[in-house]
N, C-alpha and C positions, 0 to 999 in steps of 0.2 A: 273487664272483658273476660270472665271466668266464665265460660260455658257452660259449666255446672249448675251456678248458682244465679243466672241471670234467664230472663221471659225470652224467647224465641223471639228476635225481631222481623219484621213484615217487612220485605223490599219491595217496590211497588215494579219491578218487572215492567214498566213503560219504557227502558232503553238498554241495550247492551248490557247484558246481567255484571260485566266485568267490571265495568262502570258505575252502576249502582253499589257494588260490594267495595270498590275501590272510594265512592264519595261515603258510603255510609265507615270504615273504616278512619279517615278523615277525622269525622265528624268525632269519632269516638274518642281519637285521639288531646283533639284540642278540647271537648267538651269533659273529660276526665282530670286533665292536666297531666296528662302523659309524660315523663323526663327524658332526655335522654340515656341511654343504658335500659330502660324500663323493656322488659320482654314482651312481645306479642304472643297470644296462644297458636300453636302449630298448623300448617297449612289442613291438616285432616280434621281439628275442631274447631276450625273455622268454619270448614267446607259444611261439617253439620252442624255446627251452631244458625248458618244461613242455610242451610239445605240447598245447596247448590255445591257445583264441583269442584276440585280441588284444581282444577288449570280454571276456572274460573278464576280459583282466591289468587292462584299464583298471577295472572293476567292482574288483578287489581292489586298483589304489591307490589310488581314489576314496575305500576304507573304511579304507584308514591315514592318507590325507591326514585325513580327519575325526577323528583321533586322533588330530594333529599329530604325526605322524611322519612323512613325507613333505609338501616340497611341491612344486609343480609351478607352471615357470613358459614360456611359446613360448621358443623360441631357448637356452633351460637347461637343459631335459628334467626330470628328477626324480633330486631330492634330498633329505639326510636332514635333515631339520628342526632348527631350533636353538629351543630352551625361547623361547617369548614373552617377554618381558623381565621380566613382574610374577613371572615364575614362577621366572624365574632367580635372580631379587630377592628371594624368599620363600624359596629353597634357601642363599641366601649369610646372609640373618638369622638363619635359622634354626640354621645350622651353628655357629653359635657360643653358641648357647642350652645355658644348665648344664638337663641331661637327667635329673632326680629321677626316678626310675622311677617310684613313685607318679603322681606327673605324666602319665608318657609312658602308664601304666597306661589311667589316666582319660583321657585322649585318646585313644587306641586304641577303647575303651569307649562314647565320643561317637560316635565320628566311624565306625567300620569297619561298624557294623549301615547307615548313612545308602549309605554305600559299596556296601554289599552292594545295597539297596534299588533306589539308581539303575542298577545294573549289570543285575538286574533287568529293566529299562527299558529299558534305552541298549542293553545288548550286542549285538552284529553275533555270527553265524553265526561267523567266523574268531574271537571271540572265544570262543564256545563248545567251541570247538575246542580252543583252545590248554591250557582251562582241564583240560578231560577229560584232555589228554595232561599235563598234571601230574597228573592224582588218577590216572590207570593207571598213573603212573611209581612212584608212593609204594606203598612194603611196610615193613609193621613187621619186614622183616629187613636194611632198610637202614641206616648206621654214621647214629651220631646227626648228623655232619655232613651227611651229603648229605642224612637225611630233612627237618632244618632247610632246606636252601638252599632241597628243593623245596617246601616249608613256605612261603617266602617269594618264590620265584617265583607260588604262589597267589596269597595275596596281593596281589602287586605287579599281575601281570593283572586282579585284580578290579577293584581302584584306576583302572586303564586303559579297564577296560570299562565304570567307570560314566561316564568322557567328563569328569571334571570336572582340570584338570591341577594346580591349585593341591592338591586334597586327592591327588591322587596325588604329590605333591612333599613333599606330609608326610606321608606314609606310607610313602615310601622312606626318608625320614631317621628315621622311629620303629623302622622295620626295622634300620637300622643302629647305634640306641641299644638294641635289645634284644636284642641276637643273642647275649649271652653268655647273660640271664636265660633266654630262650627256650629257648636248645639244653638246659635243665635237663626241659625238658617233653618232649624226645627222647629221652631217655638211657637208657629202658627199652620194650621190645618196645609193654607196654599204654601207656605215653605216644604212640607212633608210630600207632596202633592209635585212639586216641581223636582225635588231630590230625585223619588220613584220614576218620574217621568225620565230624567236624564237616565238613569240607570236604566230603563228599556231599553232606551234607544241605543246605547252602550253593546249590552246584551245582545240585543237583534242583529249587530253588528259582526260580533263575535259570532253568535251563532252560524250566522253567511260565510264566516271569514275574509268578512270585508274590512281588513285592515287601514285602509284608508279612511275607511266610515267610521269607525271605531273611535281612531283620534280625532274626526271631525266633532264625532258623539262627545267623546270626553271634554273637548278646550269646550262646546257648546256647555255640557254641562257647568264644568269648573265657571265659566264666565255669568250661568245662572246663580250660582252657590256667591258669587262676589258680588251680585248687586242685593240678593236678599239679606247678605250680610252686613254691607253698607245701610241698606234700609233700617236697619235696626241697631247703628249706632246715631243717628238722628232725635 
């Protein structure tokens, strides 16, 4: 993220510029592999690195700080956030937990409609963003790998956007227990095809902030993903 030595990026200015700078930020972050302690460059070459204003930049790291991904301290500047301690404590228990699919099933099933509901709620404009640039990326003529990862980049943003870090911490590790079961629901055009589908309607939901719709969207989803999966252990 050197502004020096990197192409001027293009924000597409279709929403709230604070929101754009705030999702394209994001993006740079995970797409880098950013560590915690890792520095951000300063609110004034950011502001020209995107040529927009500097209470713009500040507006979009106010909305990641609020996502514990950023934080910001006088005389430190901004940096990339390290998990709160309960949460880090929750990813270390949990990783050694025997993973029954059944189990991981029914937790998925609890917990991803509540997800959905508070995202609903909670999500920021940059998080709206980010969500649509996965459902435009996904086609049912992508290899069952990459339509899975974008499958669980969903996901993993929604988890993010409902603001809660613990149920996002278990949702990245249920991601990581089911990535083999799961890619069986990719593996054919109408599996890729029904995924995308649930994830609009998900989406459109969130969009409304129709938090009820949301979690209807998501158990309809989850309940498609568990018959195409059964299909395909026959």
């Amino acid at each position: 993220m050197t502004p020096s030595t990197e192409p001027r990026p293009t924000l597409r200015r279709s929403a709230p510029m604070g929101a754009e700078v705030a999702a394209y930020l994001e993006r740079e972050i995970a797409s880098r592999g950013l560590l915690p302690g890792d520095k951000l460059p300063t609110e004034r070459e950011l502001a020209a690195k995107l040529s927009v204003s500097r209470g713009t930049v500040r507006s979009a790291l106010q909305d990641l700080e609020s996502k514990h991904l950023l934080e910001r301290a006088p005389g430190r500047g901004t940096r990339v956030a390290a998990p709160p301690a309960p949460v880090s404590e929750l990813y270390a228990r949990l990783a050694g937990v025997d993973q029954a699919q059944q189990d991981v099933a029914e937790l998925r099933g609890s917990m991803e409609p509540l997800v959905a509901e508070l995202a609903a709620l909670r999500s920021s404009a940059a998080d709206l963003i980010q969500l649509q640039d996965v459902l435009s990326a996904s086609n049912e003529h992508l290899s069952p790998e990459e339509a899975l990862r974008l499958d669980i980049q969903f996901h993993t943003l929604l988890a993010q956007a409902a603001r809660n870090q613990l149920m996002a911490t278990v949702l990245t590790l249920t991601a990581s227990w089911t990535t083999e079961v799961r890619l069986r629901s990719h593996s054919t055009p109408e599996g890729r095809r029904s995924s995308i589908e649930g994830h609009r309607h998900i989406l459109e939901a969130i969009q409304t902030r129709d938090a009820t719709g949301a979690g209807i969207a998501m158990r309809d989803h989850l309940a498609d993903v568990a018959i195409l999966i059964r299909g395909h252990q026959h």
